[in-house]
C-alpha positions as CSV (number, residue, x, y, z in Angstrom):
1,X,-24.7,69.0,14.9
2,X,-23.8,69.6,11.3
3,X,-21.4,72.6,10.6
4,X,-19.6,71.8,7.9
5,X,-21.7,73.6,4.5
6,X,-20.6,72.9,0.8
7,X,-22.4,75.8,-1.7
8,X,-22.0,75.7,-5.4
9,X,-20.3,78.7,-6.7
10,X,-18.8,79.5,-10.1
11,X,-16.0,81.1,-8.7
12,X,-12.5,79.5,-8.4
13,X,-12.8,76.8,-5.8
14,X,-10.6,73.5,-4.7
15,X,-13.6,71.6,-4.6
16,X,-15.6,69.7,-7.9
17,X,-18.3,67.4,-8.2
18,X,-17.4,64.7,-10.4
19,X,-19.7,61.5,-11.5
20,X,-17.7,59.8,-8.9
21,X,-18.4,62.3,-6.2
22,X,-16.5,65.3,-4.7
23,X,-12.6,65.8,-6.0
24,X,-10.0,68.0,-4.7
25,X,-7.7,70.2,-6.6
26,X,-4.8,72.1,-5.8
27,X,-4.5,73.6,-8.8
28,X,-4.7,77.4,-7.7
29,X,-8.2,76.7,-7.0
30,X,-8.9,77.3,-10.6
31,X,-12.7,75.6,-11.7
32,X,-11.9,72.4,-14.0
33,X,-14.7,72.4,-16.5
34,X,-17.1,70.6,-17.0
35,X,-16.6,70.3,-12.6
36,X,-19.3,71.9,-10.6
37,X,-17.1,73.9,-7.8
38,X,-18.4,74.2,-4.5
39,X,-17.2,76.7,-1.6
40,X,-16.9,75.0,2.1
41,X,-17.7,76.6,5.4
42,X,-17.3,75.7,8.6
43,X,-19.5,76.9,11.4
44,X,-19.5,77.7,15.1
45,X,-22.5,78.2,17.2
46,X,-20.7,81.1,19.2
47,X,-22.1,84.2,19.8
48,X,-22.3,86.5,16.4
49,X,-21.0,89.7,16.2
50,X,-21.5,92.6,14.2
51,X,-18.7,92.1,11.0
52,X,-19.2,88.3,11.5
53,X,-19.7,86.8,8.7
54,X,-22.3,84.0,8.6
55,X,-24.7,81.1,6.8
56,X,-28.9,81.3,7.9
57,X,-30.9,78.3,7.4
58,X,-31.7,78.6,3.6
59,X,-27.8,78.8,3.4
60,X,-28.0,82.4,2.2
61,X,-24.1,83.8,3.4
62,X,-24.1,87.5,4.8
63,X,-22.2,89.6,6.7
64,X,-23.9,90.9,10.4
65,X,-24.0,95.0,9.9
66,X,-26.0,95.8,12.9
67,X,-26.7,94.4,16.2
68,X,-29.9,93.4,15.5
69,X,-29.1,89.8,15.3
70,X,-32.2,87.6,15.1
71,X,-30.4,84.2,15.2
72,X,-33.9,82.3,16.7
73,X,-35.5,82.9,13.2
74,X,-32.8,82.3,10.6
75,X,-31.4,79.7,12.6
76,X,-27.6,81.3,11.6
77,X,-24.5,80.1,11.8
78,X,-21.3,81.7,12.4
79,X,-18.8,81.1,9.6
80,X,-15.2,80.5,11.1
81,X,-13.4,79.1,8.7
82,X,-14.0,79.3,4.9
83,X,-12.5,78.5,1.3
84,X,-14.6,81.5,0.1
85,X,-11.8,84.1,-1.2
86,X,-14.1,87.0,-0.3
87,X,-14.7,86.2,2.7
88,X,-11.0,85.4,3.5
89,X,-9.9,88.6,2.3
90,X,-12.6,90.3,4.7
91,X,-11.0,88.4,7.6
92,X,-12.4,84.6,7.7
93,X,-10.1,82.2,8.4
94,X,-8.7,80.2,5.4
95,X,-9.4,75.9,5.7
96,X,-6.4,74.2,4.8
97,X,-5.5,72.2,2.1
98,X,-4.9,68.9,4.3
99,X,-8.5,69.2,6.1
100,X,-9.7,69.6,1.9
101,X,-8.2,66.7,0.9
102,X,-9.4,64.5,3.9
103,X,-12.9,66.0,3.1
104,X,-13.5,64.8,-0.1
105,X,-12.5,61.1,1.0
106,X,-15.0,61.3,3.4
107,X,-18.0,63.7,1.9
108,X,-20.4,62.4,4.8
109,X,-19.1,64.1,7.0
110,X,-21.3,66.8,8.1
111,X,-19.3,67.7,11.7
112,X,-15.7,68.5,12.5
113,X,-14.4,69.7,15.9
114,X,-12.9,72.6,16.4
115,X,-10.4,74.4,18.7
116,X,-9.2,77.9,19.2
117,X,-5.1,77.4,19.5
118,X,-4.0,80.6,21.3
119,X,-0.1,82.0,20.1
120,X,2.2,84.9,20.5
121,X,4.9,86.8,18.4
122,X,8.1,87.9,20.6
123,X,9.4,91.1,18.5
124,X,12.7,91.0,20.6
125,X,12.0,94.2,21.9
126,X,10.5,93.2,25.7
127,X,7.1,92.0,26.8
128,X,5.6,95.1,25.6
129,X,6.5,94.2,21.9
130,X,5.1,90.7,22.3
131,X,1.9,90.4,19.9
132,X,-0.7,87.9,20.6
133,X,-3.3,86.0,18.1
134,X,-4.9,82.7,17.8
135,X,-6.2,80.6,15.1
136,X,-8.9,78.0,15.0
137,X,-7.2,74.1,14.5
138,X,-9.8,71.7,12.8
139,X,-9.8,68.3,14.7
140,X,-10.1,65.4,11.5
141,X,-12.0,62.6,13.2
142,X,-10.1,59.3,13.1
143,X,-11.8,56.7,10.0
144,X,-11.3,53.6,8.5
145,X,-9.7,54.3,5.3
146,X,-11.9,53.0,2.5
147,X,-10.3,51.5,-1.1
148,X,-11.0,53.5,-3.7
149,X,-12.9,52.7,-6.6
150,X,-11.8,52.2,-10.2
151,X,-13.7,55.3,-11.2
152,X,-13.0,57.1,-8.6
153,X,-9.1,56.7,-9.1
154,X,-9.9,57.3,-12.8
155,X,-11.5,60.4,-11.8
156,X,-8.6,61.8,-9.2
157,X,-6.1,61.2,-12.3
158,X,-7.8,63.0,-14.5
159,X,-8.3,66.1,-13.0
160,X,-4.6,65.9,-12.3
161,X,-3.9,65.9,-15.7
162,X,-5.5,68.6,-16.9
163,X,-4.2,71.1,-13.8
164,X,-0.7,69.5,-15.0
165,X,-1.6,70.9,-18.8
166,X,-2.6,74.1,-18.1
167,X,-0.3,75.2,-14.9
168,X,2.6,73.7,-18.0
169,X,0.5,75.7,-20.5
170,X,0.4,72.2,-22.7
171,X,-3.2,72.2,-23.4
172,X,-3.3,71.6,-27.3
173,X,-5.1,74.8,-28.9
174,X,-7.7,72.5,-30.6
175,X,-8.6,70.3,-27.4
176,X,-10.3,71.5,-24.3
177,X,-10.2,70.5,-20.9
178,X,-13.4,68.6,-21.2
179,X,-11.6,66.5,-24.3
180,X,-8.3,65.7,-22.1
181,X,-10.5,65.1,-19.3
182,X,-12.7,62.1,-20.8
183,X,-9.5,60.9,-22.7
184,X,-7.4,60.5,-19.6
185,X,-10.2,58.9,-17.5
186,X,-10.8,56.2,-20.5
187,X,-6.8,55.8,-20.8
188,X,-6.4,54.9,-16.9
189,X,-9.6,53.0,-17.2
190,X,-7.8,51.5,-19.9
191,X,-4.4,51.0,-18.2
192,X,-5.5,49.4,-14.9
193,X,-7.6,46.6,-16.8
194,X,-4.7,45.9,-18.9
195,X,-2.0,45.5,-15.9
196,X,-5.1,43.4,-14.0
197,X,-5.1,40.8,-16.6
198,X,-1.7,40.7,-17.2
199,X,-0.1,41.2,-14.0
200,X,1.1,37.7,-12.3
201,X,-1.1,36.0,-10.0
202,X,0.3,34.2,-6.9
203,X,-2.0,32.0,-4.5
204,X,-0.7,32.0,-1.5
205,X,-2.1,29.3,1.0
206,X,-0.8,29.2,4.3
207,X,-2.4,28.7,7.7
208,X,-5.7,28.4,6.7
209,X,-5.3,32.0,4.4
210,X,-6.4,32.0,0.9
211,X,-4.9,35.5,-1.3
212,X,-6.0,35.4,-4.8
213,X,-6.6,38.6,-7.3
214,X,-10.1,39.8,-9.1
215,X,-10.2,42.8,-11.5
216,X,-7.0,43.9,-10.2
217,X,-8.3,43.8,-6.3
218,X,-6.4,41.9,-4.2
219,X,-9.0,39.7,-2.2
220,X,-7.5,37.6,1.6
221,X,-10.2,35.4,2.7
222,X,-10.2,32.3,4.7
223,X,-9.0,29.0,2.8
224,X,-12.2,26.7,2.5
225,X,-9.8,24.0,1.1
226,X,-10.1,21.0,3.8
């Protein structure tokens, strides 16, 4: 059942939708124009609580005030874990930046497995100073890496370049992050067809294996010399 939720927002977010699909950003979670940011949430379908934050079925997110809780109409969710800074400040578990990064390699995924990871703090002053918490772990599910495209690389390395220029504060006064952005997606567009048709080529054939390179993509397939 689906409980991971992406909502646009125009508030400073680690995740942008890009041409090429979602991209993540370290960068102080600070929006990248022209990016659309989104917020993530993961849900749980225990029990809600009254100061429980959670997401209904039109994927309106509120907090539960009262304990009238009518869960069988608005089909809500409780929100566990959260990139939404308001809500983490009221409480909500933060989602890491590895389960992020993961996330927007794999955006169809709509399910991740959780656990509750039970811990305790020893003060040093006996087992009545010993405090005890827990957190919830997020379980990545195990998937074929898949190669990434041309424009999605070109995409990834832009964004990088402009967080480098403005957490370096080198953003020229009379270019914006929209101009550096297209210019350093056409310049690695640029780059990788230049080293692809002018980086060496080596056939290899041996035991029936045939390696060869098109558009700078390294293809093995079976020799069909006889």
């Amino acid at each position: 059942m689906k409980n991971i939720h992406l909502l646009k927002t125009e508030k400073p977010t680690g995740i942008f939708q890009s041409n090429s699909g979602l991209q993540f950003s370290i960068r102080d979670k600070v929006r990248v124009y022209p990016l659309i940011g989104f917020h993530t949430y993961i849900t749980s379908d225990k029990e809600i609580k009254i100061g429980n934050w959670c997401i209904d079925k039109h994927n309106a997110v509120y907090k539960q005030e009262t304990d009238k809780i009518f869960t069988e109409f608005t089909n809500s969710k409780k929100i566990i874990l959260t990139t939404d800074e308001d809500l983490i400040a009221d409480g909500v578990q933060a989602i890491d930046d590895g389960f992020l990064e993961w996330f927007v390699k794999n955006p169809s995924c709509e399910s991740v497995e959780t656990k509750v990871v039970d811990f305790e703090v020893d003060m040093g002053l006996g087992d009545e100073c010993i405090e005890h918490g827990s957190y919830y772990k997020i379980i990545i599910p195990k998937e074929e890496p898949k190669q990434e495209t041309l424009e999605e690389a070109s995409e990834r390395y832009a964004t990088k370049q402009v967080d480098i220029s403005m957490r370096e504060d080198t953003l020229e006064f009379s270019k914006s992050g929209k101009e550096l952005y297209q210019e350093s997606k056409i310049d690695f567009i640029e780059g990788a067809k230049w080293q692809a048709e002018n980086m060496p080529i080596h056939i290899i054939d041996v035991e029936n294996i045939y390696v060869h390179i098109e558009n700078g993509v390294i293809i093995v397939e079976k020799n069909k010399k006889k």
